[in-house]
N, C-alpha and C positions, 0 to 999 in steps of 0.2 A: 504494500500500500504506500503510494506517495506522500509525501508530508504536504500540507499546505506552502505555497509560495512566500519566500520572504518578501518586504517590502524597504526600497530604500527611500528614508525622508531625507527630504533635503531642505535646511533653514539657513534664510539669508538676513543677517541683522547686521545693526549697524555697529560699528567697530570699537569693543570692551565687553558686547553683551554676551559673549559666546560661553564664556565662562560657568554663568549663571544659566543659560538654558541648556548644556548638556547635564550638571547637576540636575537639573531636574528632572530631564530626558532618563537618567540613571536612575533616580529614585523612584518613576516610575516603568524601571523595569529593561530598559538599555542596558544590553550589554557594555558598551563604549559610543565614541563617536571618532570622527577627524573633522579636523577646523584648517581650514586654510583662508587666504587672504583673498582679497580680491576688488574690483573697483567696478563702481557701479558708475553708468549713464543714462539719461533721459531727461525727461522735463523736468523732472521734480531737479534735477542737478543745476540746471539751468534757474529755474522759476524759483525755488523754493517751496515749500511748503507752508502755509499759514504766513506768511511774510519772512519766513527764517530761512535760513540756506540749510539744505540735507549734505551732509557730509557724504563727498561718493567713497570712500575707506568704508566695506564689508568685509563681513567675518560669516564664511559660510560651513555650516556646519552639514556632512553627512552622519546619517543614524541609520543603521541595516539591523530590523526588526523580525523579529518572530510573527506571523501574521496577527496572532492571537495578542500579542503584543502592542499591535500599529497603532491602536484609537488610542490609546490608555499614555501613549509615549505621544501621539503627535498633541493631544489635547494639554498635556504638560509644556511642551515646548508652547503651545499658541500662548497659555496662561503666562508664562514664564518671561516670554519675549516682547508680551502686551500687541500681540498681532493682530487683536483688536481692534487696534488704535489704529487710524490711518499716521502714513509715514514710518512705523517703526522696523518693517520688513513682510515677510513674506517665508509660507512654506509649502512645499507640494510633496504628493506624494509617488512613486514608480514603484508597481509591482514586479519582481526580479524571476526571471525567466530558471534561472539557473545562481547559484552563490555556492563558495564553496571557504572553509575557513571560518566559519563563526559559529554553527550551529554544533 
């Protein structure tokens, strides 16, 4: 019998938050994560946001989850990172065809 498919999350926030959202990605049930850097462009880089400038320096985080896992770790991450809130970032999800190494 096959297992269910793993899922990989992927959170993109703005740069210092990453820290605080993989804890909490972990406490609710993350094995680990990887954060790497990166630099974001668009309107909000140009315009602003609410009359303030969006820093383009992101911190994006991957999370590769147990299926049974996925809700319970991305809903931590939304809370954690205030994804909420317009302007704070963003996360989506990809169901993983094949992974091998974590499970």
């Amino acid at each position: 019998m096959q297992s269910k498919s793993p899922c990989l999350l992927t959170c993109i926030v703005q740069r210092g938050e990453a820290d605080k959202v993989v804890k909490a990605a972990r406490k609710a049930g993350a094995e680990g994560a990887t954060i790497y850097y990166g630099r974001g462009t668009g309107v909000r880089e140009v315009l602003g946001f609410r009359g303030r400038f969006i820093k383009p320096e992101k911190e994006i985080i991957l999370i590769v989850t147990k299926q049974e896992q996925t809700d319970a770790v991305f809903d931590a991450v939304v809370k954690a990172a205030h994804l909420d809130e317009k302007g704070k970032g963003f996360a989506f999800l990809h169901t993983l065809d094949r992974a091998i190494g974590f499970l």
